[in-house]
C-alpha positions in Angstrom: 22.0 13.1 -4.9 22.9 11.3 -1.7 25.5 7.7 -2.2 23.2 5.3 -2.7 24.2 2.3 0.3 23.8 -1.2 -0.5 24.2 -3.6 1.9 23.3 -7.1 -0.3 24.6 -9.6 2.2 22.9 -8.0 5.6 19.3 -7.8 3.9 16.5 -10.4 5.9 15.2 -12.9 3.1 11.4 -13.0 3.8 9.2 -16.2 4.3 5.9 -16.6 3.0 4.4 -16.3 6.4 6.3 -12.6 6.8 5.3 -11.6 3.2 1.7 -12.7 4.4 1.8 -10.6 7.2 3.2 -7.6 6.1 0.5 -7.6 3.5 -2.5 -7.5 5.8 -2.7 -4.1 6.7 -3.1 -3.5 2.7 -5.4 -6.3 2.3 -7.2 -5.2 5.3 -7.4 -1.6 4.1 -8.8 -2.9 0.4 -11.7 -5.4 2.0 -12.6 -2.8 5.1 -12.7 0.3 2.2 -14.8 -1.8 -0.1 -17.3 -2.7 2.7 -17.6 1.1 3.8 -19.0 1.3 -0.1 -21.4 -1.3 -0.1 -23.0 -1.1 3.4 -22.7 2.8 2.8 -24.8 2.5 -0.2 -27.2 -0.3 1.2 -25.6 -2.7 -0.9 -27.1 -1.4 -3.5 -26.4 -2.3 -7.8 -24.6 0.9 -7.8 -22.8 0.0 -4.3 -22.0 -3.4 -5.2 -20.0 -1.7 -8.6 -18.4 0.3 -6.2 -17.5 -1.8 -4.1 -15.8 -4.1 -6.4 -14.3 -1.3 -8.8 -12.8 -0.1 -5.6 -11.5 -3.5 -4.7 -9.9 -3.8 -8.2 -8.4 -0.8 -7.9 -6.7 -1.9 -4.9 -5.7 -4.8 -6.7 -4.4 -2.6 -9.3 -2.7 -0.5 -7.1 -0.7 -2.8 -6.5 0.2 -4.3 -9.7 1.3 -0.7 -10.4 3.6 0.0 -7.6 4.8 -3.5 -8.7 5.6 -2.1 -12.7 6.4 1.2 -12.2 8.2 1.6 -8.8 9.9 -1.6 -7.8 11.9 -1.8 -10.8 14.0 0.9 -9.6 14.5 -0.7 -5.8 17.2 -2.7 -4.6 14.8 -5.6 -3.7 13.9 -5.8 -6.8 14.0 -9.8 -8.5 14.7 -10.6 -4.3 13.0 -12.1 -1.6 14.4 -9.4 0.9 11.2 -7.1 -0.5 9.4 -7.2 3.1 6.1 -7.4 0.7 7.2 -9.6 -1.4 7.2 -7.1 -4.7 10.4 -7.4 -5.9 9.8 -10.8 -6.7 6.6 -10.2 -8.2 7.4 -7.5 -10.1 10.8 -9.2 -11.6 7.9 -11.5 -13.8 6.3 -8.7 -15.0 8.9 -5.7 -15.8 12.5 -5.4 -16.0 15.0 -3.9 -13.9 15.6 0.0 -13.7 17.9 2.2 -12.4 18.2 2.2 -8.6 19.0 6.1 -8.8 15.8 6.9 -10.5 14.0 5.0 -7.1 13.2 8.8 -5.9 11.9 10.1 -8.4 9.8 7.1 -9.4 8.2 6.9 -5.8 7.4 10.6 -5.9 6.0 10.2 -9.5 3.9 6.5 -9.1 2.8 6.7 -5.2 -0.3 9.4 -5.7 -1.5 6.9 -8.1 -2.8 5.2 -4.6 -3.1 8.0 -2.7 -6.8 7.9 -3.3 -7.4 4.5 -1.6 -7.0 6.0 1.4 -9.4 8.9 0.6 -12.5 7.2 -1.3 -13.8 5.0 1.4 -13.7 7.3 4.4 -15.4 9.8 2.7 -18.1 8.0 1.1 -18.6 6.7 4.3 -18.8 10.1 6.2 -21.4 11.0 3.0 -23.5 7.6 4.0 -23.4 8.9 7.3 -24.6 11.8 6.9 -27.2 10.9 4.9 -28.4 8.3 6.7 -26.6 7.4 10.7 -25.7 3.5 11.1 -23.6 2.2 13.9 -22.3 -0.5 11.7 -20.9 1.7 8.8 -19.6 4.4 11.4 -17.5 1.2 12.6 -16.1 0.3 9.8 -15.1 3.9 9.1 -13.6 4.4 11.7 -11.4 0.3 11.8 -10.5 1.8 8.3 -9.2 4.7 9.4 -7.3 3.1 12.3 -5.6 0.7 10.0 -5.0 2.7 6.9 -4.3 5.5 8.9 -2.1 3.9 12.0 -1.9 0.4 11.6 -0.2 0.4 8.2 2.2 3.0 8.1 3.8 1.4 11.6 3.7 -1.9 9.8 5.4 -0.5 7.2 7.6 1.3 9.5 8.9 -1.7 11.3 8.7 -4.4 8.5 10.3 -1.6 5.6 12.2 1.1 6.3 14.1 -0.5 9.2 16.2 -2.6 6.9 16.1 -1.2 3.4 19.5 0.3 1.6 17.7 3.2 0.1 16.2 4.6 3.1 18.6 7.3 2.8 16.9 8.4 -0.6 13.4 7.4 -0.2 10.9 10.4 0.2 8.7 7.7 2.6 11.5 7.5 5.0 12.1 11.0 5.3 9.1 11.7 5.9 7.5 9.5 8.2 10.8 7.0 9.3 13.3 9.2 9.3 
């Protein structure tokens, strides 16, 4: 296993306003996916449920990462978590090993994975069921920010300035 490099003193301690920000793309990502459910569905009970179990999961998604990944960061308990996670998830769990970071990514991140998957192809389903301009729109501003817009945000707000980026599969695979 690769040194692990921590550089304490050099890490950016976030604002509010940059916490805000770099959460948006997320945020974005959970209202756009739950509206490709309900319009999808004609707003239906069923697409309502959807909806809202899809926005809870989001929700949840997040609370997760928070448990069972940021433990094991070095921002962890910090305001220099771009997201503001660490600081979060410091009131909720206590702190792991920053070794076992890797293999707790790897392990906890397909947890999420499927945010990214439901919405767009519900909404492909919808569409092909029944065509609407408004619902091929939002599949597609959902694709262009879960798909571009928030990996570059996390890109430029993340990996640019974290100590592990040496060890964490996200950086060697997309910021490397």
């Amino acid at each position: 296993m690769r040194m692990l490099l921590v550089q304490t003193a050099a890490m950016h301690s976030y604002t509010n306003q940059e916490i805000v920000r770099a959460n948006l793309p997320y945020a974005a990502m959970i209202m756009l996916g739950a509206a490709t459910i309900a319009l999808g569905y004609h707003f239906s009970v069923g697409s309502i449920w959807g909806a809202l179990a899809y926005f809870a999961y989001g929700f949840g998604g997040a609370l997760w990462i928070m448990a069972f990944v940021c433990p094991y960061c070095a921002h962890f308990g910090a305001r220099t978590c771009p997201c503001g996670y660490g600081a979060v998830a410091a009131r909720l769990v206590k702190k792991g090993d920053r070794e076992c970071f890797p293999q707790k990514f790897k392990r906890h991140i397909p947890v999420i994975v499927p945010l990214w998957i439901i919405p767009p192809a519900l909404g492909v389903a919808a569409l092909v069921r029944s065509f609407n301009w408004l619902l091929l729109v939002l599949v597609c501003l959902f694709a262009v920010n879960a798909f571009i817009i928030l990996p570059l945000v996390s890109k430029r707000d993340s990996c640019g300035g974290c100590p592990q980026r040496e060890i964490c599969p996200w950086t060697s695979s997309t910021c490397g």
